[in-house]
MIDRENKE-559074 format. One record per residue (C-alpha): residue number from 1; x, y, z. Coordinates in steps of 0.25 Angstrom, whole numbers, m for minus. Each point is the difference from the previous one (the first is absolute). Example, Ala and Ser with C-alpha at 12.3 -4.5 7.8 and 13.67 -1.06 7.14 Angstrom:
residues 2
1 49 m18 31 .
2 6 14 m2 .
***
This chain:
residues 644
1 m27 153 m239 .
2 15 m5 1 .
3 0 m12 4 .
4 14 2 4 .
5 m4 11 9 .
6 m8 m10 9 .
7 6 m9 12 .
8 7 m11 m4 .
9 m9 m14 1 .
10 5 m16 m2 .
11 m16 m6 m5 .
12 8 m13 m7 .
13 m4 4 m12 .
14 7 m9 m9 .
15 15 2 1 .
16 12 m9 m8 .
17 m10 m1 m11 .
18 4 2 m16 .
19 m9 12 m4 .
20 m10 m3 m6 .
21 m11 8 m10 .
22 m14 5 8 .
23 m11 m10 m4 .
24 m9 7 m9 .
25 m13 m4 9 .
26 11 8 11 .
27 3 11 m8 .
28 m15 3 m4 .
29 m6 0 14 .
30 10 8 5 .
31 m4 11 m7 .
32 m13 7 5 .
33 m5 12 5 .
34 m9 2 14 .
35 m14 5 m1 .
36 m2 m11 m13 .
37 m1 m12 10 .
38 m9 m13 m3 .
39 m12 m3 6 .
40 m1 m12 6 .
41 m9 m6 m13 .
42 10 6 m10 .
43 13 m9 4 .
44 10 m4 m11 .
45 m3 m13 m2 .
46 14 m4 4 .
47 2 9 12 .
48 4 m11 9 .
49 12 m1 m9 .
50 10 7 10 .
51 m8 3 10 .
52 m5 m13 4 .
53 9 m9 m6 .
54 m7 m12 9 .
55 m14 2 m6 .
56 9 1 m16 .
57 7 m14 4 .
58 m14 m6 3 .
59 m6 4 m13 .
60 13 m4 m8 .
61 0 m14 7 .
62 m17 m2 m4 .
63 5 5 m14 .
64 11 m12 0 .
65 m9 m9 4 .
66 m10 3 m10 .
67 11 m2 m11 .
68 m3 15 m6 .
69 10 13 2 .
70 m12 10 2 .
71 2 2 14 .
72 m14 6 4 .
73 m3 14 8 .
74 5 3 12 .
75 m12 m1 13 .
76 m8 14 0 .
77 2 8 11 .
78 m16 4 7 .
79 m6 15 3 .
80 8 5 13 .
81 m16 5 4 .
82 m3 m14 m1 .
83 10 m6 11 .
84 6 m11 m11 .
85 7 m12 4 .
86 10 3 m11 .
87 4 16 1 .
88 10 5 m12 .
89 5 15 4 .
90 5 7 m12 .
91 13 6 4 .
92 8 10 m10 .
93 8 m4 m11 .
94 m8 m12 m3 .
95 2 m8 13 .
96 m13 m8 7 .
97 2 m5 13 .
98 m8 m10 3 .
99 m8 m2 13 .
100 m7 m14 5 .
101 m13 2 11 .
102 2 m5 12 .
103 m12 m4 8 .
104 m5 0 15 .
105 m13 m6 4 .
106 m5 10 9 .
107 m15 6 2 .
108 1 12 10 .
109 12 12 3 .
110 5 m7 12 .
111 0 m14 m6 .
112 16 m4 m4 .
113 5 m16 m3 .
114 8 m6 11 .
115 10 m10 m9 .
116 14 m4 5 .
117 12 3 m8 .
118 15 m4 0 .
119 5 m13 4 .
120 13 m7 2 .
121 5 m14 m3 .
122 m3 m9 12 .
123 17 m3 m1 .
124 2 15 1 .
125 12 7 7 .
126 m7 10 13 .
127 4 13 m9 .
128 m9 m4 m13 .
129 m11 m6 10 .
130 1 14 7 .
131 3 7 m15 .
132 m11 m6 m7 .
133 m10 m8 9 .
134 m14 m3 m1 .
135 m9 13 7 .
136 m15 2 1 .
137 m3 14 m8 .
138 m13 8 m6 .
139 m2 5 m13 .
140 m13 8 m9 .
141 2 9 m14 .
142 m3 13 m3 .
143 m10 0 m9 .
144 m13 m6 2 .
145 m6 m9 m10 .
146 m14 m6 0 .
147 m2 m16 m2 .
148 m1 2 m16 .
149 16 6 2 .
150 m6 14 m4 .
151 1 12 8 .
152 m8 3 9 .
153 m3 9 12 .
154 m1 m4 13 .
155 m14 m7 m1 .
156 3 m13 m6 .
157 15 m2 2 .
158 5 m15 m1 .
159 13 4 0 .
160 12 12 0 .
161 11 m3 m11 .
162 16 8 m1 .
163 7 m3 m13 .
164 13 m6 m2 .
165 10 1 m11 .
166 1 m14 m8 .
167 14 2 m2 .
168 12 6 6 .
169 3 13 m1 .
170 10 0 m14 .
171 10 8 m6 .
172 m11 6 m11 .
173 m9 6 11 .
174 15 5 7 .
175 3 7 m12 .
176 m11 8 1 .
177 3 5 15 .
178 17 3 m5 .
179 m5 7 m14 .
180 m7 8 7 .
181 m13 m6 m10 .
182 m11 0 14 .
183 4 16 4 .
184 m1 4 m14 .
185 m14 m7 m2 .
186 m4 5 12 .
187 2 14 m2 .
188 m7 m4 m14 .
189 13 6 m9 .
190 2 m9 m12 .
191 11 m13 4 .
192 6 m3 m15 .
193 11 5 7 .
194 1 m9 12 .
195 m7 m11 m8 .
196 13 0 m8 .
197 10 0 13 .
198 m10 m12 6 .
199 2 m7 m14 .
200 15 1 4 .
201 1 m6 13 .
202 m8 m14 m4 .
203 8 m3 m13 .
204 m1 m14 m2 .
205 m12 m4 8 .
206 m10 m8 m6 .
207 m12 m9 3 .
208 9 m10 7 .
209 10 9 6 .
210 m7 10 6 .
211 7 1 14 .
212 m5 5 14 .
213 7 14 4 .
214 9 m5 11 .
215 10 6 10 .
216 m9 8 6 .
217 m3 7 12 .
218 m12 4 8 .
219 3 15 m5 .
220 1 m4 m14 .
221 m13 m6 2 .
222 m8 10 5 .
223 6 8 m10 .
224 m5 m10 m11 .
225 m17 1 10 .
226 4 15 m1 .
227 2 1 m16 .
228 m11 m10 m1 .
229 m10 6 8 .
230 3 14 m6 .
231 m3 m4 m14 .
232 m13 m8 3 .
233 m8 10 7 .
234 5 11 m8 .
235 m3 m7 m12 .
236 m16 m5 7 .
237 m1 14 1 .
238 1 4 m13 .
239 m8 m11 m4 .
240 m11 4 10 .
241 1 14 m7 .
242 m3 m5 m13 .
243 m14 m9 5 .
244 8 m13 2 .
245 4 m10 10 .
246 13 1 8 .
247 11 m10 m3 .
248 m1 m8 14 .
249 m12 m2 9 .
250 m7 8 11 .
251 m5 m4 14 .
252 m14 9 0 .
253 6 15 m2 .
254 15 m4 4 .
255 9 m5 m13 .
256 9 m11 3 .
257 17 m1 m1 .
258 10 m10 m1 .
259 10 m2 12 .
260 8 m12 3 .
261 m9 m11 7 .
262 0 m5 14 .
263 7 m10 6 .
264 m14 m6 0 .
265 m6 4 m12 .
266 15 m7 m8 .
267 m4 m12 6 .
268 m13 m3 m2 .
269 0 6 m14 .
270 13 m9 m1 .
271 m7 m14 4 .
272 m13 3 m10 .
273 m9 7 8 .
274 m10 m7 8 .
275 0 m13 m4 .
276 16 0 1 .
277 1 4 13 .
278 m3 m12 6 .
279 11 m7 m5 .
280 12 3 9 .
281 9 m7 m8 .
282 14 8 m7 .
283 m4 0 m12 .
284 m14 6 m8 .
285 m11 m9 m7 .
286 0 0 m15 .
287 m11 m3 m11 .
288 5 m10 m8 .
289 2 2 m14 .
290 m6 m13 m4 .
291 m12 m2 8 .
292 m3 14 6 .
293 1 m4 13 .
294 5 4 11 .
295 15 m7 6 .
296 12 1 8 .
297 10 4 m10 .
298 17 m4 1 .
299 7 12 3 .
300 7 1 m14 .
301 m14 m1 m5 .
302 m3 17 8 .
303 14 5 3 .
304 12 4 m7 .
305 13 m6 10 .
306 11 7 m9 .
307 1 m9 m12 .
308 m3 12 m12 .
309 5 0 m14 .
310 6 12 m1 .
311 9 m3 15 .
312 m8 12 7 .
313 m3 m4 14 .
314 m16 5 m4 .
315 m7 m7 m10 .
316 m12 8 m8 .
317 m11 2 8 .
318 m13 m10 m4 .
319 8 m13 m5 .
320 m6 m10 11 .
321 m14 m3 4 .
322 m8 9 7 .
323 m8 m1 11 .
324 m15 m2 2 .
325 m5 14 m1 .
326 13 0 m12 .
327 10 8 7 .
328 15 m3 m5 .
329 14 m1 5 .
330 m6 1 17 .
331 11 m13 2 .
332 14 4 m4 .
333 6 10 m10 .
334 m1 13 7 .
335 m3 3 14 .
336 m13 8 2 .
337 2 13 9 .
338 m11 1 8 .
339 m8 12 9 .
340 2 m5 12 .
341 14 0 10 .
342 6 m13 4 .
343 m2 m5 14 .
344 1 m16 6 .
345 m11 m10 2 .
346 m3 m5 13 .
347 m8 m13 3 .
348 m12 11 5 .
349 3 9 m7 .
350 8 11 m9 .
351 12 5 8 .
352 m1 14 4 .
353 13 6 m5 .
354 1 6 m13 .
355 11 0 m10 .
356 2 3 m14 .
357 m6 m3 m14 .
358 m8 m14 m4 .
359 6 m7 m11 .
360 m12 m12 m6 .
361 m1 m13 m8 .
362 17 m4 1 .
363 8 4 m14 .
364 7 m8 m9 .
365 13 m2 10 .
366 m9 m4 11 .
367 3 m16 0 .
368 m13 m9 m2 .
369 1 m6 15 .
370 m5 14 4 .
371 m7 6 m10 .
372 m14 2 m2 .
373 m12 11 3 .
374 3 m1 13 .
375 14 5 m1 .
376 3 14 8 .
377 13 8 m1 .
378 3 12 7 .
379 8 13 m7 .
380 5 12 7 .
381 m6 13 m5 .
382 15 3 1 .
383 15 m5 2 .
384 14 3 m1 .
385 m1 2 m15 .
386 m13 8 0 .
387 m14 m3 m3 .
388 m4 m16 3 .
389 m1 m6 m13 .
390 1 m17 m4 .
391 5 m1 m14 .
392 m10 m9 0 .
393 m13 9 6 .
394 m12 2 m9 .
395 m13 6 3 .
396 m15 m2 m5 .
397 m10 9 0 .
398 m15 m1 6 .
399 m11 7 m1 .
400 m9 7 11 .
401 m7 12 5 .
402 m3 7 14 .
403 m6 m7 12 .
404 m9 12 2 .
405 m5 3 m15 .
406 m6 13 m1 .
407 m15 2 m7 .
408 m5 m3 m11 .
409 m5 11 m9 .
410 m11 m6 m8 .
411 2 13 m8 .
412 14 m4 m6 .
413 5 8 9 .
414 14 m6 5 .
415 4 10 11 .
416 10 m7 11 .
417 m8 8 9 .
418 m14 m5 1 .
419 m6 m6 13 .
420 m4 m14 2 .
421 m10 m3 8 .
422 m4 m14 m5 .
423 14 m4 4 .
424 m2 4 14 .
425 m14 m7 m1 .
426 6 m11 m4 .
427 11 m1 10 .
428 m9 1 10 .
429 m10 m11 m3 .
430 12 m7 m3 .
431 6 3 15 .
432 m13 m5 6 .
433 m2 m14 m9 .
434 14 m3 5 .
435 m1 4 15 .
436 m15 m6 1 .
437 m3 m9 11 .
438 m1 m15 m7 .
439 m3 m13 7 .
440 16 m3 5 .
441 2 m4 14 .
442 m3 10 9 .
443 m9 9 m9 .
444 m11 3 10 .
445 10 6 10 .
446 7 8 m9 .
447 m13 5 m6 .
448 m7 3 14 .
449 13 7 5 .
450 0 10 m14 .
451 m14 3 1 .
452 2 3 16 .
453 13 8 m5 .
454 m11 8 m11 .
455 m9 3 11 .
456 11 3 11 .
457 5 10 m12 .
458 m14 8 m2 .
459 m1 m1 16 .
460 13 8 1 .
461 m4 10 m10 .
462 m13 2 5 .
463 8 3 14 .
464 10 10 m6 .
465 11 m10 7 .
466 14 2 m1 .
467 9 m1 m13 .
468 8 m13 7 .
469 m10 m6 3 .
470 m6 1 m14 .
471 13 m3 m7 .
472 2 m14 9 .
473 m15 m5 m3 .
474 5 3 m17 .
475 13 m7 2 .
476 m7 m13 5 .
477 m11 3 m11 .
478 13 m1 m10 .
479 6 m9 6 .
480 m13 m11 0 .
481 m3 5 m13 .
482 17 m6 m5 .
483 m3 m13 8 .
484 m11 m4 m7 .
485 4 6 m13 .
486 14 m10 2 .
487 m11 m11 5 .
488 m7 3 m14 .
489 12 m3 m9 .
490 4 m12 6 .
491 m14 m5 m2 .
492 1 5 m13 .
493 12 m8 m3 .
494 m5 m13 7 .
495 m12 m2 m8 .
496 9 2 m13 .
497 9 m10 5 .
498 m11 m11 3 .
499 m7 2 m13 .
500 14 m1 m6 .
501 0 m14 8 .
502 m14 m4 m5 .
503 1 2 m14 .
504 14 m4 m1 .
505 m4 m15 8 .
506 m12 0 m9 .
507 10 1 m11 .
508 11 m13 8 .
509 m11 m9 1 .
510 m6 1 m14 .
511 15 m2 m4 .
512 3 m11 7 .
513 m15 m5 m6 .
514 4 m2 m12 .
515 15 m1 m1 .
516 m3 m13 9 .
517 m5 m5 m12 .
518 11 1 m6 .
519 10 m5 10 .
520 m8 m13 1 .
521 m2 m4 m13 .
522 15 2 m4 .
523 1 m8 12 .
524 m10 m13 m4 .
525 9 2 m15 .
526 14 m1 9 .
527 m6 m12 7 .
528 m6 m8 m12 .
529 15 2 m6 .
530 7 m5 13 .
531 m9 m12 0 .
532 8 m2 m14 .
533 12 m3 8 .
534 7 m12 3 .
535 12 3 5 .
536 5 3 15 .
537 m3 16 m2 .
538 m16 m5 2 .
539 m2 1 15 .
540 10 14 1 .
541 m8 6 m11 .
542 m15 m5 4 .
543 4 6 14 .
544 3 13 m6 .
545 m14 1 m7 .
546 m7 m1 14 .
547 8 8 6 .
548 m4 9 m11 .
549 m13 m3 3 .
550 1 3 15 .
551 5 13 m6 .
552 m13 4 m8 .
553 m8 m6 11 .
554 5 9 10 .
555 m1 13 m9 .
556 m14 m4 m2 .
557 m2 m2 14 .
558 3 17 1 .
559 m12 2 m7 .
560 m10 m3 12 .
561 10 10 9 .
562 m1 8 m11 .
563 m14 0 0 .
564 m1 1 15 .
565 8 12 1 .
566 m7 6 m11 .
567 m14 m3 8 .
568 9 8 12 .
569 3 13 m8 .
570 m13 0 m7 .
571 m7 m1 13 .
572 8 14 5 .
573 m2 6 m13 .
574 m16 m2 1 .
575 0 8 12 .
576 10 12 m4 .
577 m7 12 m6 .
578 m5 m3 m12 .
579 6 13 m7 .
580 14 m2 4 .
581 m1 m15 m5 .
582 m5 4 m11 .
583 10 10 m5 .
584 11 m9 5 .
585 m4 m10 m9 .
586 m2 10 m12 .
587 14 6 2 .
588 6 m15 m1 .
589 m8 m3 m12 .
590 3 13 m8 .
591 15 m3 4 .
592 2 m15 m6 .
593 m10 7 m12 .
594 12 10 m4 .
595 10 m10 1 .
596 m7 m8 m10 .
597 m1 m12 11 .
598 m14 m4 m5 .
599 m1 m13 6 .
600 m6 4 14 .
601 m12 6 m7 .
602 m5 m15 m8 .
603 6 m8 12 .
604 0 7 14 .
605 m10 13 1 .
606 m12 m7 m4 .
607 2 m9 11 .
608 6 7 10 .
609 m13 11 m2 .
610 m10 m13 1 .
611 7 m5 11 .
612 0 13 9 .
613 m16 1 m4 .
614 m2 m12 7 .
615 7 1 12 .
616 m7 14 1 .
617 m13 m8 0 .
618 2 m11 8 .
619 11 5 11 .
620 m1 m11 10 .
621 m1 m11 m10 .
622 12 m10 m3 .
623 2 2 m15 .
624 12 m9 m2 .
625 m7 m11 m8 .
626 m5 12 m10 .
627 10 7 m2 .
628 10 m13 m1 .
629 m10 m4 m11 .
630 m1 14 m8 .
631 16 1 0 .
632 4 m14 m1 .
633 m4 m1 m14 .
634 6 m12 m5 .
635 m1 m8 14 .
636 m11 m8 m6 .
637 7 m2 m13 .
638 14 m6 8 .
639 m9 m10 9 .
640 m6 m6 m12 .
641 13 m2 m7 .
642 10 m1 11 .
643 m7 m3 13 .
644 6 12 6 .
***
């Protein structure tokens, strides 16, 4: 193919720069041919090299600190069949792109997770608080996953995944798309020649500079899913032919495809998944390097602002922290073209006039009082000069497959035409778990006047009445059936919130337990010291202490409102429906788990689990005293030794 015969695209590969001669780890990988590509258990041990250069600086950082060169092998990429949290697709020419699992608790068809996104800072203008501002939205995956993280079917599901990219989408994977490497390994002829045009468009990259492909429009990224897609199926094909597995996963009989992600699914994938989501702050949490916890980072920490080496206005992609689910570059550098058009955000509500294309995450000119994950930019499909392009716009990749998969042949067989009548099974038990009747207020109206509407329903058919009058009784039908669907998720969404509250206070007042401690006997030390003084500063900085003391006595003093409120939602909690407490608390748990926030299981669950038990079993009884003494652990402790 000659390249010069194709239109003309700006991708900020690197431009002023001296020439310099193709890395050989560059010049190696580029050469390869499709129908040879790796199984997942067969990556080079350095694939990450190029293709994600964030995973390679991690590795060459542990390699620093452990005063050797060897820099050990890159993470292993898991069996597509398998649903892996870590998915490394083999693309032609030696390329990997590397995908990260992200996961929704979910147990049912119907089911989604109601999380807020966006935000804007409390001293925001009224454009960026209608731009960017907080708004209440649902999510769920793709692919279902049973509770071990394995495939599954629909019996057993815990959760439904999509994948991510890790990083941006870079000049390496672009050079596939302009050589022309994807179409040729998709029509399976040998790509040594496009290989070598590829080789040509990246000269100088290496693991520190591999750049994200800018300037790009929502054409040239569809282009780009077109290519990809191309290649991947064609290729799973081929391997299916052969007795294998496809390169990506499948949802029962249908196969999965990349596309841009949701406004949505950016986001939440963006923030760390579930656990991240419920931090509404501008920037993402982090796992610190050093004690492998989970922190709020600095904004040079995540995001390149502009300052690069070479004076390009992106930096290479995987040079900051990731995320919590380890996802690079979602703060600065490049915007992220998104799926979705751009409209405004209302305090209700999204606005409903469309426009043009999303542009994500801020880029590296976007100044540091606004950026952040919830920074939204809109870009015409066109203008004046042609196709709507930002010379800083990027794009990343996600993973997904139909809504409605098709069957499942347990044959092998992976016609796109099968039936699927467990789907439609599924939906409908899901349909009737979320429009079912629960103990809210009102339920015993609502559930006499739908069974009167079922018998009035059978009545008209038995009388061969008119149409209308069939069609009005099904409209209600519908109608009741929305409401207390509506009444459901609310419901949902209210017990998730109070055992939120629950475990959290749980959580306050055994803090404030044991760091009271603390405070009071750095208190008695300040105190014994001023006793020491003789001057006139005596009486100012003995007043100081009590007051300091006041202070401590007064935080101490929340831990009996604590407790009372805790008694209140406990209370409210024990007369829910057991299932839907249950699997609020689950989803919580598995949340903070992921995110490597340990603490609430030693500290908080134990308790809060206790707690409920008893308030269940005695539900008229005052348990104040109780509960003060199971969660106050160090009251006793303070009184012997400070009498407070």
């Amino acid at each position: 193919m000659n390249l010069m015969n194709r239109r003309p695209r700006n991708h900020a590969f690197p431009r002023g720069l001296v020439p310099l001669a193709l890395s050989a780890v560059v010049m190696v990988s580029m050469l390869h041919v499709p129908g040879t590509a790796v199984a997942q258990d067969g990556l080079p041990p350095d694939w990450c090299r190029l293709d994600a250069p964030g995973l390679w600086r991690d590795l060459r950082e542990k390699a620093r600190a452990a005063g050797t060169r060897e820099v050990g092998d890159c993470p292993a990429g898991g069996d597509p069949a398998r649903l892996p949290e870590r998915l490394v697709v083999p693309l032609p020419c030696g390329r990997y792109l590397d995908m990260v699992r992200v996961d929704i608790p979910v147990k049912a068809l119907l089911d989604h997770l109601p999380v807020v996104i966006g935000g804007a800072p409390d001293d925001a203008d009224v454009l960026t608080r209608q731009v960017q501002g907080a708004r209440e939205i649902a999510i769920s995956g793709a692919f279902s996953l049973a509770a071990e993280g394995l495939a599954a079917g629909y019996e057993g599901m815990e959760r439904r995944a999509y994948w991510m990219a890790s990083h941006e989408w870079t000049i390496l994977q672009q050079a596939l798309v302009d050589s022309g490497a994807f179409d040729a390994a998709a029509r399976g002829e040998d790509t040594a020649d496009a290989c070598k045009q590829a080789e040509q468009l990246v000269q100088g990259a290496d693991d520190r500079r591999v750049l994200p492909a800018t300037n790009l429009s929502w054409y040239d990224a569809q282009n780009n899913l077109r290519a990809l897609n191309a290649y991947v199926i064609a290729q799973g094909n081929r391997l299916i032919d052969q007795g294998g597995a496809p390169l990506i996963p499948w949802e029962q009989g249908s196969t999965g495809f990349f596309r841009l992600p949701t406004e949505e699914e950016w986001e939440f994938a963006a923030r760390g998944g579930v656990n991240g989501i419920a931090v509404l702050g501008p920037l993402h949490s982090v796992t610190d390097p050093a004690s492998g916890r989970a922190r709020t980072p600095e904004l040079k920490e995540i995001a390149n602002l502009g300052r690069t080496r070479g004076g390009e206005t992106v930096a290479g992609v995987g040079g900051y922290l990731p995320n919590l689910l380890g996802i690079f570059d979602t703060v600065g550098n490049a915007s992220e073209l998104v799926h979705d058009l751009f409209g405004l955000v209302r305090p209700d509500r999204e606005h409903g006039a469309t426009g043009g294309m999303v542009l994500r995450g801020g880029n590296s000119l976007t100044p540091d009082t606004v950026i952040g994950i919830a920074h939204r930019q809109e870009v015409p499909p066109f203008d004046v000069s042609g196709e709507g392009r930002s010379p800083v716009a990027g794009m990343r990749v996600v993973l997904t497959s139909p809504v409605i998969s098709r069957g499942y042949d347990p044959s092998g067989n992976r016609a796109s035409d099968l039936p699927n009548p467990e789907l439609e099974r599924k939906i409908e038990e899901s349909l009737r778990e979320l429009v079912a009747v629960r103990s809210t207020a009102g339920a015993s109206f609502r559930d006499e006047a739908r069974n009167l509407l079922s018998q009035l329903q059978t009545d008209l058919s038995a009388a061969n009445a008119g149409v209308a009058s069939a069609e009005q009784v099904s409209r209600v039908t519908t109608a009741l059936e929305q409401s207390e669907a509506a009444i459901n998720e609310a419901r949902v969404a209210e017990i998730r919130a109070r055992v939120r509250s629950a475990v959290d206070g749980i959580l306050l007042i055994r803090n404030i337990s044991a760091i009271s401690l603390v405070w009071l006997a750095d208190l008695e030390k300040a105190r014994a010291q001023v006793q020491q003084v003789t001057d006139s500063r005596r009486a100012q900085l003995e007043e100081r202490i009590d007051k300091a003391f006041e202070n401590v006595d007064r935080r101490i003093a929340i831990i009996g409102v604590q407790v009372s409120e805790l008694q209140n939602t406990l209370r409210v909690l024990a007369q829910a429906d057991p299932e839907l407490v249950e699997n609020a608390r689950r989803e919580i748990s598995q949340g903070l788990r992921a995110a490597g926030i340990e603490l609430y299981d030693e500290w908080a669950w134990p308790l809060y689990d206790g707690a409920l038990e008893r308030v269940r079993a005695l539900p008229g009884t005052d348990l104040t005293a109780e509960l003060t003494q199971r969660l106050d652990i160090f009251a006793k402790e303070r009184a012997e030794k400070y009498g407070r």
